[in-house]
mmCIF file as gemmi writes it, N, C-alpha and C atoms, coordinates in Angstrom:
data_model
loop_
_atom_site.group_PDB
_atom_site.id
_atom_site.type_symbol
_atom_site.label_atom_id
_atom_site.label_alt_id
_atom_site.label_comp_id
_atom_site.label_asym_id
_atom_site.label_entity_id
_atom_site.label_seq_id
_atom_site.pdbx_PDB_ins_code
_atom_site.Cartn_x
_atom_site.Cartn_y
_atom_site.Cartn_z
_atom_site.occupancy
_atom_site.B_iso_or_equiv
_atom_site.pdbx_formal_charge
_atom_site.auth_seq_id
_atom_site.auth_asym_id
_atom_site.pdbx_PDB_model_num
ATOM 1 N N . UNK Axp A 1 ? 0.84 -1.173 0 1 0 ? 1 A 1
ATOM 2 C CA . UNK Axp A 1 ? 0 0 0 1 0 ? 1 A 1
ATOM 3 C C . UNK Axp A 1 ? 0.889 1.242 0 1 0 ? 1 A 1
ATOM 4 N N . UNK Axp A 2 ? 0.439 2.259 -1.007 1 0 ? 2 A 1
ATOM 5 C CA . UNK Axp A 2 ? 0.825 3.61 -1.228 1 0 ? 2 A 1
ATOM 6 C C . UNK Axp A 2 ? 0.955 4.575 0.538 1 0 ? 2 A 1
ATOM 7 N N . UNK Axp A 3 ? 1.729 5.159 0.91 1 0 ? 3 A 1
ATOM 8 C CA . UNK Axp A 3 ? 1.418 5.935 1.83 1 0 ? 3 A 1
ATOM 9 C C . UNK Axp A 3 ? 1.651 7.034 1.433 1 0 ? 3 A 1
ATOM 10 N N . UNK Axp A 4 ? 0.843 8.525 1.607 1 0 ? 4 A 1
ATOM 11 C CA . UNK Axp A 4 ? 1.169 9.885 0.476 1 0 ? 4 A 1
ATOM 12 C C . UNK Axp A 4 ? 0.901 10.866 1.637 1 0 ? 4 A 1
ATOM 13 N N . UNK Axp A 5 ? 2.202 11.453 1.647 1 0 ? 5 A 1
ATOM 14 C CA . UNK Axp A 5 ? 2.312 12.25 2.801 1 0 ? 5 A 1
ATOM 15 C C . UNK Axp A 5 ? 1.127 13.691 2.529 1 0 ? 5 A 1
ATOM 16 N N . UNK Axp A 6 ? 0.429 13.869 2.324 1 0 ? 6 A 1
ATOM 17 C CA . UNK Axp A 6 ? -0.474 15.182 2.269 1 0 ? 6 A 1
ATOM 18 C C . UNK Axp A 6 ? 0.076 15.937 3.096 1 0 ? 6 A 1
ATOM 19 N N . UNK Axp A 7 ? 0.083 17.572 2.408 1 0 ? 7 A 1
ATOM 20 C CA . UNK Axp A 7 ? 1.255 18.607 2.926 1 0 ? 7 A 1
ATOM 21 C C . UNK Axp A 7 ? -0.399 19.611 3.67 1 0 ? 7 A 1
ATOM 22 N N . UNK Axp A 8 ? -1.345 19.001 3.765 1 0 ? 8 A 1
ATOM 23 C CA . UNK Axp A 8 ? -2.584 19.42 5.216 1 0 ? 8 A 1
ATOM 24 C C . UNK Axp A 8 ? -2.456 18.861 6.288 1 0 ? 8 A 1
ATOM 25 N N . UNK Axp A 9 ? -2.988 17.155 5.95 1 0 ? 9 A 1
ATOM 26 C CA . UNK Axp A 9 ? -3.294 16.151 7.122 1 0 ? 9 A 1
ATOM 27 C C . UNK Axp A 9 ? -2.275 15.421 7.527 1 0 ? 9 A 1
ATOM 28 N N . UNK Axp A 10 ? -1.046 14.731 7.003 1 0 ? 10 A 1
ATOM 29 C CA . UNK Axp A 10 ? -0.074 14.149 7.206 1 0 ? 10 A 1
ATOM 30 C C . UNK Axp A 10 ? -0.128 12.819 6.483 1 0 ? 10 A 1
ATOM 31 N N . UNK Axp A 11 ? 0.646 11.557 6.807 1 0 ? 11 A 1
ATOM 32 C CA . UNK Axp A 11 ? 0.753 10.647 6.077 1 0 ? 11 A 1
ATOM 33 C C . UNK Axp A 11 ? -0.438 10.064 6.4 1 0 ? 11 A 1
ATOM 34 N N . UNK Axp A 12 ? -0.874 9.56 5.038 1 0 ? 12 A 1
ATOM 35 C CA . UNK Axp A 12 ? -2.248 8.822 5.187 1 0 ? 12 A 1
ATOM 36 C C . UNK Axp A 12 ? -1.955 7.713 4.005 1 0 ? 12 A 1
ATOM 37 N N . UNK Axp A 13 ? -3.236 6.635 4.716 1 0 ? 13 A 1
ATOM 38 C CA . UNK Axp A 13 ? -2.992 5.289 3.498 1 0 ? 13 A 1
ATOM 39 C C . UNK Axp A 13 ? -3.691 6.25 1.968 1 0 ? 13 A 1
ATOM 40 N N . UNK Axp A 14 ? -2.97 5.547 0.817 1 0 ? 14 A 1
ATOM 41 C CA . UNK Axp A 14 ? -3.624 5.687 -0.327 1 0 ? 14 A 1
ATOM 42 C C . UNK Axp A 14 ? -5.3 5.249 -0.273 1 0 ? 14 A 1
ATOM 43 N N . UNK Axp A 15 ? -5.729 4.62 0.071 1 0 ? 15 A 1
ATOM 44 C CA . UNK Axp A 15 ? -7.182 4.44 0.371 1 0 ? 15 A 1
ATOM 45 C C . UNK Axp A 15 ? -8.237 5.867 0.494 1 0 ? 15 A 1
ATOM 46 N N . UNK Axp A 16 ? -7.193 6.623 1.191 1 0 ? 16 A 1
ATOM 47 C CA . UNK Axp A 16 ? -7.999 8.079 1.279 1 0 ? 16 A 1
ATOM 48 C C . UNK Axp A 16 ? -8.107 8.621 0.23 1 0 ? 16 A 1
ATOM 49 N N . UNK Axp A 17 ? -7.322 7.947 -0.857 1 0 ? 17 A 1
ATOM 50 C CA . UNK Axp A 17 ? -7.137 9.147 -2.154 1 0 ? 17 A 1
ATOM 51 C C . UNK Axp A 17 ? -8.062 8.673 -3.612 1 0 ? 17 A 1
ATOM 52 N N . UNK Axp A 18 ? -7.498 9.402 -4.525 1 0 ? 18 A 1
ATOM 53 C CA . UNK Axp A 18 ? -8.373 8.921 -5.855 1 0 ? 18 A 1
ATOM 54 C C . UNK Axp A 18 ? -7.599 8.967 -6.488 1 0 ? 18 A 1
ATOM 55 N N . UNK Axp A 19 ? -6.657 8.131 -7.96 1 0 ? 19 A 1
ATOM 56 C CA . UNK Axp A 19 ? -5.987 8.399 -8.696 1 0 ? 19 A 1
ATOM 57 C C . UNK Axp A 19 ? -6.764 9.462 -9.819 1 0 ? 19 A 1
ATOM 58 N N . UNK Axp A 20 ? -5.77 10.554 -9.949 1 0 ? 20 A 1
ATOM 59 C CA . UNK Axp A 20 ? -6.676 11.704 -10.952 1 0 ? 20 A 1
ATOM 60 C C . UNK Axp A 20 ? -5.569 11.451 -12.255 1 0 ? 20 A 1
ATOM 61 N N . UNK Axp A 21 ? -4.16 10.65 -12.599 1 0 ? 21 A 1
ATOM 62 C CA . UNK Axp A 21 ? -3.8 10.75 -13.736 1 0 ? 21 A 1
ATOM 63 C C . UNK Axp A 21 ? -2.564 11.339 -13.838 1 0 ? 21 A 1
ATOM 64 N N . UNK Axp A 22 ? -2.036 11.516 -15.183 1 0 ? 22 A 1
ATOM 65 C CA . UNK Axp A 22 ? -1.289 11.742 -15.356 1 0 ? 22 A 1
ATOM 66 C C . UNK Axp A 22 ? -0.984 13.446 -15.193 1 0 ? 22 A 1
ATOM 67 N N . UNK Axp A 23 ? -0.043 14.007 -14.28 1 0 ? 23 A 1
ATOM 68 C CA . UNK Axp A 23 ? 0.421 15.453 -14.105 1 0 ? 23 A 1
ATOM 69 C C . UNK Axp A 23 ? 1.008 15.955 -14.941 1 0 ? 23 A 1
ATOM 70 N N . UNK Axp A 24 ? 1.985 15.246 -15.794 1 0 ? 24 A 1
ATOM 71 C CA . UNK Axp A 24 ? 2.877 15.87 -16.725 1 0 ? 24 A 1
ATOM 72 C C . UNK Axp A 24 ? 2.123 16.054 -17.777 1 0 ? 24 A 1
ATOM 73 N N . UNK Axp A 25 ? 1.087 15.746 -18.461 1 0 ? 25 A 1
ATOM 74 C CA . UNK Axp A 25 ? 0.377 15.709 -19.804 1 0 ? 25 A 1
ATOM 75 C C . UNK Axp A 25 ? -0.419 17.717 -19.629 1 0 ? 25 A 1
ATOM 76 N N . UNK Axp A 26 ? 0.149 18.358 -20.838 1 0 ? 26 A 1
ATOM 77 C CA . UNK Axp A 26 ? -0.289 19.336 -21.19 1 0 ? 26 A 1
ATOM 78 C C . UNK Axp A 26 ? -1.731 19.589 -22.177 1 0 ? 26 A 1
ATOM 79 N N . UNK Axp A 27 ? -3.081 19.924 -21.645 1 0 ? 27 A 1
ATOM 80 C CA . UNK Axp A 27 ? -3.958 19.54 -22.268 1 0 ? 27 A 1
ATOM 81 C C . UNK Axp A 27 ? -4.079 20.59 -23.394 1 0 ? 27 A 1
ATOM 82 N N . UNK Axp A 28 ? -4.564 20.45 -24.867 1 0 ? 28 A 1
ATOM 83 C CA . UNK Axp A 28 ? -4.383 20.823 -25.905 1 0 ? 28 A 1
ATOM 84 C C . UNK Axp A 28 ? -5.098 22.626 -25.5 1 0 ? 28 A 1
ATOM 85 N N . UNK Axp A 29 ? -5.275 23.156 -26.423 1 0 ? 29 A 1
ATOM 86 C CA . UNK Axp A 29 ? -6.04 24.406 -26.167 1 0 ? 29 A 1
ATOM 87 C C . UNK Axp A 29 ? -7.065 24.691 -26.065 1 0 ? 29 A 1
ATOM 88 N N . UNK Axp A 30 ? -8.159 24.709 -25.791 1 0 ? 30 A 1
ATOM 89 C CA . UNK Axp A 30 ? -9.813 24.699 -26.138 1 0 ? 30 A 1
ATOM 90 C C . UNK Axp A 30 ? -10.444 25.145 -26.928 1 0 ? 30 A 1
ATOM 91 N N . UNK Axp A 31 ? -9.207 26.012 -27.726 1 0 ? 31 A 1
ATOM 92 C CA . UNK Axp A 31 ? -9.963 26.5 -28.775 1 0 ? 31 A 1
ATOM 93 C C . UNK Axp A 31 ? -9.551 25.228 -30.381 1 0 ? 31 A 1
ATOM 94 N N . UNK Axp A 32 ? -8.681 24.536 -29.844 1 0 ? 32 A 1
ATOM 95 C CA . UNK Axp A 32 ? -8.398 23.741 -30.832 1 0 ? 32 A 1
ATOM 96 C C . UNK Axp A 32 ? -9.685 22.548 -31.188 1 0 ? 32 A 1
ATOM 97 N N . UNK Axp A 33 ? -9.888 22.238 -32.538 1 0 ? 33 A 1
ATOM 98 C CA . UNK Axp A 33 ? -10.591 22.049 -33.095 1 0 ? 33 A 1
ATOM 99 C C . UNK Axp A 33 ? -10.506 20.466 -34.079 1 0 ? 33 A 1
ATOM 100 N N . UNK Axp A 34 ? -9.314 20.155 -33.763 1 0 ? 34 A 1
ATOM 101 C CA . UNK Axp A 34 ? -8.493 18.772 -34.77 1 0 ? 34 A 1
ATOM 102 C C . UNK Axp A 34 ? -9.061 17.996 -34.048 1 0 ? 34 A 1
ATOM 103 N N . UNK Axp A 35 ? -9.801 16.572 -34.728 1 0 ? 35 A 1
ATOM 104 C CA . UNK Axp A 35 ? -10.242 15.252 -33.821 1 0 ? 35 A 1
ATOM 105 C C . UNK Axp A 35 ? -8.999 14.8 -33.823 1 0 ? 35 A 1
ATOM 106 N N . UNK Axp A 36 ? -7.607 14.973 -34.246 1 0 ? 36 A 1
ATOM 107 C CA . UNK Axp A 36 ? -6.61 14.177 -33.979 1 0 ? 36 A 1
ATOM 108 C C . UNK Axp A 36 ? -6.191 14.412 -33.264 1 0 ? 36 A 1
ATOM 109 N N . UNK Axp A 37 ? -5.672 15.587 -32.865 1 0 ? 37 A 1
ATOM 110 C CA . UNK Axp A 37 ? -5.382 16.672 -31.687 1 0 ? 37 A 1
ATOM 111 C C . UNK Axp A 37 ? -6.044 16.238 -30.623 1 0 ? 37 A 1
ATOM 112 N N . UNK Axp A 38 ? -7.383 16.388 -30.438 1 0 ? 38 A 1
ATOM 113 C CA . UNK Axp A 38 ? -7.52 15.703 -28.861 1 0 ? 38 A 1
ATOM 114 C C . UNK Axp A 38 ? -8.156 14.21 -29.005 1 0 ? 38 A 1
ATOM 115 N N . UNK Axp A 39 ? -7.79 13.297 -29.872 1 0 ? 39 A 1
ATOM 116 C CA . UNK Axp A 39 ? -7.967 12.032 -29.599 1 0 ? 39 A 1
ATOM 117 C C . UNK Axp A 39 ? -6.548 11.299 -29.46 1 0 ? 39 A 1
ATOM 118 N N . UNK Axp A 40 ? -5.637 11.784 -29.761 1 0 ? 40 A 1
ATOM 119 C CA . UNK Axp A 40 ? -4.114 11.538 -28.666 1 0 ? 40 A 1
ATOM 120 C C . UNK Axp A 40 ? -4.011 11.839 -27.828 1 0 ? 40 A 1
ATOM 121 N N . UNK Axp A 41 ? -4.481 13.481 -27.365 1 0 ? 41 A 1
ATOM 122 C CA . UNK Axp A 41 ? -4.107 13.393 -25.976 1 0 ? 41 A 1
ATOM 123 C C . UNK Axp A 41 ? -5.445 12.609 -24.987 1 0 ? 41 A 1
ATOM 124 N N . UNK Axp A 42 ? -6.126 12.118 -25.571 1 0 ? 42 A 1
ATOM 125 C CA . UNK Axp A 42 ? -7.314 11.267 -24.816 1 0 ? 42 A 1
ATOM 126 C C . UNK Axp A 42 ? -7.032 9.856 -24.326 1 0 ? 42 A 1
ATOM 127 N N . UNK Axp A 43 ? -6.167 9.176 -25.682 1 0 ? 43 A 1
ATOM 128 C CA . UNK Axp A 43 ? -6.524 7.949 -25.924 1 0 ? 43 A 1
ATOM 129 C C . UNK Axp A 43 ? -4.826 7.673 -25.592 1 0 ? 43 A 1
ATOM 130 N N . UNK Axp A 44 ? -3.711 8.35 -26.158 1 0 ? 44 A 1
ATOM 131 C CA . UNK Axp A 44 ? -1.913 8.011 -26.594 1 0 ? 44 A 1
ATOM 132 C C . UNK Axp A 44 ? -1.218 8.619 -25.288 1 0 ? 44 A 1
ATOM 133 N N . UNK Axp A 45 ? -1.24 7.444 -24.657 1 0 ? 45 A 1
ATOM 134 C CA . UNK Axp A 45 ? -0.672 7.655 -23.276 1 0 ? 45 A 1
ATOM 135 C C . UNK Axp A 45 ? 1.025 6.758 -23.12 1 0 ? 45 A 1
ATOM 136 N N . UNK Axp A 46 ? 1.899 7.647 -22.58 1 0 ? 46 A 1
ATOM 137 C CA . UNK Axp A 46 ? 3.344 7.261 -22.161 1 0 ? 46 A 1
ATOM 138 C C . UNK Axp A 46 ? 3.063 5.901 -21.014 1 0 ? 46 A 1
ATOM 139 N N . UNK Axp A 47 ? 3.827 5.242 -21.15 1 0 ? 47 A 1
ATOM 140 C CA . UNK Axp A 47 ? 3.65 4.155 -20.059 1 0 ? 47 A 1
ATOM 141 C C . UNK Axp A 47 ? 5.7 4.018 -19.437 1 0 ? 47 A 1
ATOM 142 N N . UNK Axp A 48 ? 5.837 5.448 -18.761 1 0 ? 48 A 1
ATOM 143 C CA . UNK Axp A 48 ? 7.026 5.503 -18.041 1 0 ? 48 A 1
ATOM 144 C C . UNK Axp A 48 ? 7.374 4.512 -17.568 1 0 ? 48 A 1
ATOM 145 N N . UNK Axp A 49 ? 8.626 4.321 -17.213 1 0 ? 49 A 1
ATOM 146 C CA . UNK Axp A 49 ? 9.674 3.499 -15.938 1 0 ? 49 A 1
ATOM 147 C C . UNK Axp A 49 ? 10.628 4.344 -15.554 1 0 ? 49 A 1
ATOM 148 N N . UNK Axp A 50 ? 10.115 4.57 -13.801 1 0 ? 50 A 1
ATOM 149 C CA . UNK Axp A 50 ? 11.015 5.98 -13.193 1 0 ? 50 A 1
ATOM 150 C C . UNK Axp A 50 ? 9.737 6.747 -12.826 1 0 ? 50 A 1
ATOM 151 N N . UNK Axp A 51 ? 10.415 7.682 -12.453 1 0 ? 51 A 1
ATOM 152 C CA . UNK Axp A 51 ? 9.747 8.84 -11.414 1 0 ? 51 A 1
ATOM 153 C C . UNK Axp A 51 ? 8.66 9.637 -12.864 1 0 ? 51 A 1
ATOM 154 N N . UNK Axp A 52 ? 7.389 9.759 -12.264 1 0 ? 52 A 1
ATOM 155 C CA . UNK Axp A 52 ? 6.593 10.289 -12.653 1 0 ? 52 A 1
ATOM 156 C C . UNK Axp A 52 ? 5.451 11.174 -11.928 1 0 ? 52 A 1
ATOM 157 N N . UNK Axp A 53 ? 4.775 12.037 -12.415 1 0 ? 53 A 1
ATOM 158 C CA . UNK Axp A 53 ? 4.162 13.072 -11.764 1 0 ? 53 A 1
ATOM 159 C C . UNK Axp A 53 ? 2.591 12.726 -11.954 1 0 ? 53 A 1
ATOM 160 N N . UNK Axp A 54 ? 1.912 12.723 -11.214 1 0 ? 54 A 1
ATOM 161 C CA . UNK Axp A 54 ? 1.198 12.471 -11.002 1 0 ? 54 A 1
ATOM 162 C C . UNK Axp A 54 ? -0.14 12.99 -10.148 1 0 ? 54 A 1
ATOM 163 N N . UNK Axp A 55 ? -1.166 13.208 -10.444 1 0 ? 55 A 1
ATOM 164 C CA . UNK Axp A 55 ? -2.663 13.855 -9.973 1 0 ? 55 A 1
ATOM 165 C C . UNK Axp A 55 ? -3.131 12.998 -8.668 1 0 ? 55 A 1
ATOM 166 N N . UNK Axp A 56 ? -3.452 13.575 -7.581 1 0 ? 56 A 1
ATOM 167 C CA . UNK Axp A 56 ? -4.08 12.369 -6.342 1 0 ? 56 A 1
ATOM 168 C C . UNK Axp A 56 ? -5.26 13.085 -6.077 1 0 ? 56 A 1
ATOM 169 N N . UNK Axp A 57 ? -6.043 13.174 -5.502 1 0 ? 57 A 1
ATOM 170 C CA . UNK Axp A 57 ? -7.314 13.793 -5.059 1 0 ? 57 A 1
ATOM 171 C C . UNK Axp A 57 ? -7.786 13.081 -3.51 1 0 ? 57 A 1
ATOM 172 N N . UNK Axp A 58 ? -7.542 13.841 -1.906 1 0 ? 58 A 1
ATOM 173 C CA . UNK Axp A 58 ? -7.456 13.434 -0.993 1 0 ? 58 A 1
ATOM 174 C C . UNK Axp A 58 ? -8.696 13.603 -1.331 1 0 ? 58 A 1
ATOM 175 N N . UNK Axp A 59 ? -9.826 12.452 -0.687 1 0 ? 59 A 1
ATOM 176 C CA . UNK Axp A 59 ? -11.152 12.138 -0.739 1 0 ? 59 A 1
ATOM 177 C C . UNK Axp A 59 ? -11.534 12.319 0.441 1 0 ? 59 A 1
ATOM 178 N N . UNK Axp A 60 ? -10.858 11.46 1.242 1 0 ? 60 A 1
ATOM 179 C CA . UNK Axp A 60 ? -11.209 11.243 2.511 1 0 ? 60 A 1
ATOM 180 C C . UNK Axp A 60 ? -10.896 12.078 3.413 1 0 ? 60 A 1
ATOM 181 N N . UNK Axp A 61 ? -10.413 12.497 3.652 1 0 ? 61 A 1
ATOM 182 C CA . UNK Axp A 61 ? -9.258 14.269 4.175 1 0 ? 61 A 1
ATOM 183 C C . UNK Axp A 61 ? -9.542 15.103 3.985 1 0 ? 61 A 1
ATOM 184 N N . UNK Axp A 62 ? -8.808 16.147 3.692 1 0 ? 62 A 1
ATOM 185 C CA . UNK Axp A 62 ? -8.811 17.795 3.324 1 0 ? 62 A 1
ATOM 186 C C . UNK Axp A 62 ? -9.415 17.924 1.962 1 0 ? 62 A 1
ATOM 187 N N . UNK Axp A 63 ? -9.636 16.888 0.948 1 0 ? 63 A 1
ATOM 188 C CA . UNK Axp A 63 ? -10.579 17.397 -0.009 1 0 ? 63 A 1
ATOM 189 C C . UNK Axp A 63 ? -9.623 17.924 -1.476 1 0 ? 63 A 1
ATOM 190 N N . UNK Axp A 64 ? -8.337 18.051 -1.424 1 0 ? 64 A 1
ATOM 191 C CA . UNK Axp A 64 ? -7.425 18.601 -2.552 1 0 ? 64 A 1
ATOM 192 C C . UNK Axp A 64 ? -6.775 18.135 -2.906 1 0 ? 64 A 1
ATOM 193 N N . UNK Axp A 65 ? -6.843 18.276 -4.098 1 0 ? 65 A 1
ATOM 194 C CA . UNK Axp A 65 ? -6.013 17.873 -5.213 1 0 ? 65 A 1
ATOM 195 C C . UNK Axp A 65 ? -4.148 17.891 -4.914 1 0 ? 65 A 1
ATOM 196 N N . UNK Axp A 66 ? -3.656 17.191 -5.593 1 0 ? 66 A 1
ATOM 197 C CA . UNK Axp A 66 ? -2.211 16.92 -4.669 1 0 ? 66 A 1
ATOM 198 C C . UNK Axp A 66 ? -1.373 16.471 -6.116 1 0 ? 66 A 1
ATOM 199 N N . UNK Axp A 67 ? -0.056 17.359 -5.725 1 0 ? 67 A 1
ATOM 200 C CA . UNK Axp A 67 ? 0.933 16.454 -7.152 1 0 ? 67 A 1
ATOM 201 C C . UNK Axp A 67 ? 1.768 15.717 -6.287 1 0 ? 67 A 1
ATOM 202 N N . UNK Axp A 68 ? 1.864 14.368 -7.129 1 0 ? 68 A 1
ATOM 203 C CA . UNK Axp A 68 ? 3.076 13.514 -6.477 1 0 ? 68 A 1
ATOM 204 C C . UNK Axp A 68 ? 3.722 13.181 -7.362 1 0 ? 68 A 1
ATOM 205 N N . UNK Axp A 69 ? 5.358 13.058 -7.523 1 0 ? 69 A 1
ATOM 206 C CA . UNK Axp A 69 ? 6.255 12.262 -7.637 1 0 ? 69 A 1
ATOM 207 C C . UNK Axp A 69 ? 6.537 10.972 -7.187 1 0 ? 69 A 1
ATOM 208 N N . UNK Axp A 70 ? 5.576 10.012 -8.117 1 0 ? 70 A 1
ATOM 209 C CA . UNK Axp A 70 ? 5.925 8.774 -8.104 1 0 ? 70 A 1
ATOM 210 C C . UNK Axp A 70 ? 6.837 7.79 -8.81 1 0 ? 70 A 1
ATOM 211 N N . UNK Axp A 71 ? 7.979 7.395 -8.412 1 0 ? 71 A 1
ATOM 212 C CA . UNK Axp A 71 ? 8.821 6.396 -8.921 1 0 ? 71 A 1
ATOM 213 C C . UNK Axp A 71 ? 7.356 5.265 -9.453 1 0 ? 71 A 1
ATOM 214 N N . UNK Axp A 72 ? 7.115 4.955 -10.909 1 0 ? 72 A 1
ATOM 215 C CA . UNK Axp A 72 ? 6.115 3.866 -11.016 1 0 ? 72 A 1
ATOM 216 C C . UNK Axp A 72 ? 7.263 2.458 -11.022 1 0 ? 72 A 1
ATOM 217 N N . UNK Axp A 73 ? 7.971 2.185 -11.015 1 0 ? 73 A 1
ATOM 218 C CA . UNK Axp A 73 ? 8.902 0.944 -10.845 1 0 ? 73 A 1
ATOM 219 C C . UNK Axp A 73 ? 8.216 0.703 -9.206 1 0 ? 73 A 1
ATOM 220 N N . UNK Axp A 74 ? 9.397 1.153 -8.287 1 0 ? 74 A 1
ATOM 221 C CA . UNK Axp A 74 ? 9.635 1.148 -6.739 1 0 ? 74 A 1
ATOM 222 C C . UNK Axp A 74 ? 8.307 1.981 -6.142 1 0 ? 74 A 1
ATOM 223 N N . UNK Axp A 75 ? 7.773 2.246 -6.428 1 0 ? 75 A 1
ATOM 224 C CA . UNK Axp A 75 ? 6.428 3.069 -5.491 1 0 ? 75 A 1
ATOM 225 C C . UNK Axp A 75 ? 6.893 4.159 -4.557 1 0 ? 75 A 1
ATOM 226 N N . UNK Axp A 76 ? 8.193 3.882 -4.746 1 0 ? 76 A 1
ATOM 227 C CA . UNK Axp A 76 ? 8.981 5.386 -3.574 1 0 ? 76 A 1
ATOM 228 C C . UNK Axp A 76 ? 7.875 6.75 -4.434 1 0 ? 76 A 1
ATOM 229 N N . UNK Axp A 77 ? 7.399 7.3 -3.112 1 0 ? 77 A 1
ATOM 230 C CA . UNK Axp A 77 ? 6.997 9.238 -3.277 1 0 ? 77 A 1
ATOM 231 C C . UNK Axp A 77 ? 8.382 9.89 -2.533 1 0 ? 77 A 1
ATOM 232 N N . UNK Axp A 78 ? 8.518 10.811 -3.808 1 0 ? 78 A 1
ATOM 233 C CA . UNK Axp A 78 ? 9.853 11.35 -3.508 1 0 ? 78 A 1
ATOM 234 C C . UNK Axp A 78 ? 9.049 12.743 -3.318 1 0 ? 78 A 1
ATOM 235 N N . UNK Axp A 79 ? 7.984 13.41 -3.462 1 0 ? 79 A 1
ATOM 236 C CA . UNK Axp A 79 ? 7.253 14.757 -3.225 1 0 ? 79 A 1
ATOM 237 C C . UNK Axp A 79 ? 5.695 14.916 -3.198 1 0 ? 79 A 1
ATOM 238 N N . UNK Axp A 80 ? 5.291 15.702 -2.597 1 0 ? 80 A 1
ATOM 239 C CA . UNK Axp A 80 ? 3.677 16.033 -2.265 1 0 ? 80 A 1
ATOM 240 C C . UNK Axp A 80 ? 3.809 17.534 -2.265 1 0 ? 80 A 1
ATOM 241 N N . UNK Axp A 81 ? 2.676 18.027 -3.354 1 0 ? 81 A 1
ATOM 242 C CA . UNK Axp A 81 ? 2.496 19.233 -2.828 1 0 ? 81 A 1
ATOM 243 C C . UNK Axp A 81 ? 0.784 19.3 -3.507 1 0 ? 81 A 1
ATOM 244 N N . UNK Axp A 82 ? 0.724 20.941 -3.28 1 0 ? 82 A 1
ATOM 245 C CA . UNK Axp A 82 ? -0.95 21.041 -3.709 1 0 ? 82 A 1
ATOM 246 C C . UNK Axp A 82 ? -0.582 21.167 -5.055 1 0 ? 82 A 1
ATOM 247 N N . UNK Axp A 83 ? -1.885 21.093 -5.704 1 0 ? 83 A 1
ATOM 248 C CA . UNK Axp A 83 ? -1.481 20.799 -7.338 1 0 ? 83 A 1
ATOM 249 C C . UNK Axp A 83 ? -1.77 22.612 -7.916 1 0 ? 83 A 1
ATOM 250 N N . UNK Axp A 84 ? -2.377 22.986 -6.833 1 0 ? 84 A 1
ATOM 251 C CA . UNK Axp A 84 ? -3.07 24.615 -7.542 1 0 ? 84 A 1
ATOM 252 C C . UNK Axp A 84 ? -2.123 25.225 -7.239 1 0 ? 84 A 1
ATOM 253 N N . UNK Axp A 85 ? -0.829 24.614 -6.475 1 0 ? 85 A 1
ATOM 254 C CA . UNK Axp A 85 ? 0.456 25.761 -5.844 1 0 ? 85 A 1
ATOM 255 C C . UNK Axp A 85 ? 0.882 26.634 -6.972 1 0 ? 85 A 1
ATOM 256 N N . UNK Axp A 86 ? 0.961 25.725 -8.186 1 0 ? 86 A 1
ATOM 257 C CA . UNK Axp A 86 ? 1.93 26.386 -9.548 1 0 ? 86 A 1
ATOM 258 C C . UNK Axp A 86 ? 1.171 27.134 -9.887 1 0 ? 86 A 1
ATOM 259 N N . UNK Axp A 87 ? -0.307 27.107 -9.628 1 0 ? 87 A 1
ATOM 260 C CA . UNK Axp A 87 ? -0.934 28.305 -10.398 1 0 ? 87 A 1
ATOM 261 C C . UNK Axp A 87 ? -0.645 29.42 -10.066 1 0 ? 87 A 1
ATOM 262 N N . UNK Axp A 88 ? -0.411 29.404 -8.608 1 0 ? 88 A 1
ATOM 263 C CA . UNK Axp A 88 ? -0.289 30.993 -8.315 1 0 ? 88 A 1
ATOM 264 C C . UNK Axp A 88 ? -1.786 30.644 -7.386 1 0 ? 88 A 1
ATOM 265 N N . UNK Axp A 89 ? -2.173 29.553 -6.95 1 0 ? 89 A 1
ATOM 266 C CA . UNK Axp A 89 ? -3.707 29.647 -6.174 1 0 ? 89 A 1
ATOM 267 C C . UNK Axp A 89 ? -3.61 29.104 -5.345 1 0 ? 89 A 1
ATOM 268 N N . UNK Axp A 90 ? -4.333 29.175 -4.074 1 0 ? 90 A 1
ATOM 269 C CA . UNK Axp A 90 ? -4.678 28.856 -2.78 1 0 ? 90 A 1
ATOM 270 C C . UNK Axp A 90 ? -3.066 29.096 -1.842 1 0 ? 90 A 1
């Protein structure tokens, strides 16, 4: 079992959480208009080995969205933070 340190509540089992996906994927523009264009980024997904970034959604907890750095090999979390930090929000 995943343990994901949440930078609110503290370490909690993955059970509390929701997988939300892939973090690193840049979603196309909205004004874009190509069915090819967003049926890759829908469907043509990377399948890493090594540290990857990643979407969590504490469910059970504080309720927010969370980026992690997950090694997908070893399951090591090498980071937690809020995912809206980069925006400039909350």
């Amino acid at each position: 079992m995943l343990r994901i340190d949440c930078p609110f509540c503290g370490l909690r089992d993955e059970t509390e959480f929701v997988y939300g996906g892939d973090a690193s994927r840049k979603r196309p523009d909205l004004q874009e208009t190509s069915q090819d264009v967003w049926n890759d980024h829908v469907f043509l997904r990377d399948n890493p080995k090594g540290p990857h970034l990643e979407y969590w959604f504490h469910q059970h907890g504080c309720r927010s969205w969370l980026k992690v750095q997950r090694d997908v090999a070893t399951h090591e979390i090498t980071d937690v933070r809020f995912a809206d930090k980069e925006k400039g929000q909350g």
